[in-house]
N, C-alpha and C positions, 0 to 999 in steps of 0.2 A: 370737248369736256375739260374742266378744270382738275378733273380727278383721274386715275388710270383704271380703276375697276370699282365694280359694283354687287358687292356683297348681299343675299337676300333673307330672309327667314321662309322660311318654308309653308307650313298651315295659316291662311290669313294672310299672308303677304303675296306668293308669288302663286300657291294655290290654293283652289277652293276647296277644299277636303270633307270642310262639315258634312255636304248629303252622306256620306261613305262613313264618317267616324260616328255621326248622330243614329246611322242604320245600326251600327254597330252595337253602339249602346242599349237601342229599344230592342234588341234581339236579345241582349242579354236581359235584361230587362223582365222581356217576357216567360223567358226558360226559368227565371226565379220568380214566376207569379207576380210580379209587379206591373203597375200603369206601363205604358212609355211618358219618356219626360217631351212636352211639345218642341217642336222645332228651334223655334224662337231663342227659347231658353237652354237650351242643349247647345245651342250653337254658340253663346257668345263664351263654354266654355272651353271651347276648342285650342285655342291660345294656352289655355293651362294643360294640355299635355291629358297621357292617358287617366291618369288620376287627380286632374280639375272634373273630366269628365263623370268617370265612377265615384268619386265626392256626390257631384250631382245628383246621379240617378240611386246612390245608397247612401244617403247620407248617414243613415245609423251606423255602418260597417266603419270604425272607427280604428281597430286595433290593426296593426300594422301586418300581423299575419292574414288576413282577413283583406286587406287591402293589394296584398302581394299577389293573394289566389283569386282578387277578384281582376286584377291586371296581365296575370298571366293569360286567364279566361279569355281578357277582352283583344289580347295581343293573337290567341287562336284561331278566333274570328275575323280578327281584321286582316289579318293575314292570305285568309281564304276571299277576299272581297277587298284589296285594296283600293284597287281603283276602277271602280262601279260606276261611279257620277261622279267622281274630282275630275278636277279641271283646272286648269291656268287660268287664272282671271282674266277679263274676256282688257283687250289690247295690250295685257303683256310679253303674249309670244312676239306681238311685233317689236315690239322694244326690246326684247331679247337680240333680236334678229338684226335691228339697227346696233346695238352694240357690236353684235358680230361681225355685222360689215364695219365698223371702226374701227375693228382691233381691238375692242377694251373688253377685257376679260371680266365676267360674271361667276358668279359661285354662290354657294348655299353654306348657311351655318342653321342649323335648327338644332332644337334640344332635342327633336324623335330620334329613338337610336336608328342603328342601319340597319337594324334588321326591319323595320317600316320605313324605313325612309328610302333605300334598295330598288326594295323592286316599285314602287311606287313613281318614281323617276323612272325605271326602264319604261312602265308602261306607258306615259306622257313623252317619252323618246328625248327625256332632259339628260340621261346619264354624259353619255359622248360629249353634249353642248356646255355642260357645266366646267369651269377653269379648276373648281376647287368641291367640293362638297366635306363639311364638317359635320358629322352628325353628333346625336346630345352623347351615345357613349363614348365616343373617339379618346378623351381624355376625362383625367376625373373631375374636372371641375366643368361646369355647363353653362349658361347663360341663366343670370346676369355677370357672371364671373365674365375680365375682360379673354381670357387662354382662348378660348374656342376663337374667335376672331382675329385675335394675333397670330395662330396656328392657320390660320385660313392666309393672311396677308404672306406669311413666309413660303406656304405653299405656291403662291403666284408671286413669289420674287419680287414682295412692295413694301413699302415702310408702309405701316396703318394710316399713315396722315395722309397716302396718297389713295386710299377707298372711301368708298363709301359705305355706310348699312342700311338696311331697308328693313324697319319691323311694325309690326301693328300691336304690341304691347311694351308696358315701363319695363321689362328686362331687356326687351332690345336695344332701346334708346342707351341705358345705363351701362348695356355692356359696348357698343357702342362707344359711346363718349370715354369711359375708361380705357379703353383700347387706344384713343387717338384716334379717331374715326369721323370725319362726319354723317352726321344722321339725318334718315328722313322717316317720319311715324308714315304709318300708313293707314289714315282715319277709313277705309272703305273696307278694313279687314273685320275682324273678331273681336269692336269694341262693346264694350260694354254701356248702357243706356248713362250713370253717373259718371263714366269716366271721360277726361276731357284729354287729348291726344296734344293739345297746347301748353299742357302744366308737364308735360313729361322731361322737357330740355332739349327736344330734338333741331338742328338746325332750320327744317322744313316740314310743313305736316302737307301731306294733297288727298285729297277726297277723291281720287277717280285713279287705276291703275296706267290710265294714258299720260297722266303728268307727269310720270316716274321722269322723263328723259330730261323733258324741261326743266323739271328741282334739280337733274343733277347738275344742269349746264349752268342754272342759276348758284349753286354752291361757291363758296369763298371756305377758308380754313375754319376750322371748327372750332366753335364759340361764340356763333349766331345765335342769339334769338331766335325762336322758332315763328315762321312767315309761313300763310298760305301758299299755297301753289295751286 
């Protein structure tokens, strides 16, 4: 590999989380007399965090107090069902594995704080295999801010220009590239039907999680054009 580690985002990139977060949602959902919001649509807001989500499914609940109790709610819940049906996307525990046998260190920077991001990794048996993990409270600033990834590169003893990031939305790419990082989108994650994963800046965009290895062997310093994989 051209790079020494391989940074990942969490929900949408390395795993599938939406069955567990979207349950999460239509449960609350229900306990407040409301529809559930269909799969489809619930899913692609996953990427936005627990409050893309609860936007979703209340969109009237607007005021920030109201917004706080309805996340606190839905962190209760998730808490008690984190990892129900998430899963790693299906070929990148091999690629984990193949890093592993290389030597080349992997880690997580996600915006979820740690108290979901914790035990959700124990249960997928990623804690121990992770180099680094950054979760979104760790520091005050979160992604798109470059810190949480800088803070991840010092962690594994590398200047930023020698990682990679892996994300499936524009704050990852953004935080990413500010950091000195090369990127690669991850079009098979949590996009949205308008959004194009090629307008973002990313070095490499790949449609399947088996390509991961390939983009990164393919990588040159960052400030490629973003190329298929």
């Amino acid at each position: 590999m051209s790079r020494r580690a391989v940074l990942l985002d969490l929900d949408g990139t390395l795993v599938d989380t939406a069955p567990d977060l979207v349950a999460v949602l239509n449960t609350m959902l229900a306990s407040h007399n409301r529809p559930p919001l269909p799969f489809a649509i619930a899913r692609n807001e996953v990427s936005n965090g627990t409050l893309g989500l609860i936007r979703a499914g209340f969109p009237a609940q607007a005021s920030a107090a109201d917004l706080d109790r309805l996340r606190l709610e839905f962190l209760d819940i998730y808490l008690r069902a984190v990892c129900i049906n998430s899963r790693i996307f299906s070929g990148l525990d091999d690629i984990l594995e193949q890093l592993e046998y290389m030597s080349c260190p992997w880690g997580i920077v996600t915006n979820k704080p740690h108290a979901m991001t914790e035990p959700l990794l124990a249960k997928l048996g990623l804690t121990s295999r992770a180099s680094c993990v950054i979760s979104g409270d760790r520091l005050p600033e979160r992604k798109p801010h470059p810190a949480p990834l800088r803070l991840a590169a010092t962690e594994l003893g590398l200047e930023p220009d020698r990682c990679i990031y892996v994300g499936d939305a524009p704050r990852d790419i953004d935080a990413g590239r500010a950091a000195g990082m090369a990127t690669i989108a991850a079009a098979y994650g949590y996009i949205r039907q308008p959004d194009d994963p090629y307008s973002w800046g990313a070095d490499l965009v790949i449609h399947h999680p088996s390509k991961l290895l390939d983009a990164c062997d393919r990588l040159e310093p960052a400030g490629k054009a973003a190329r298929r994989a």
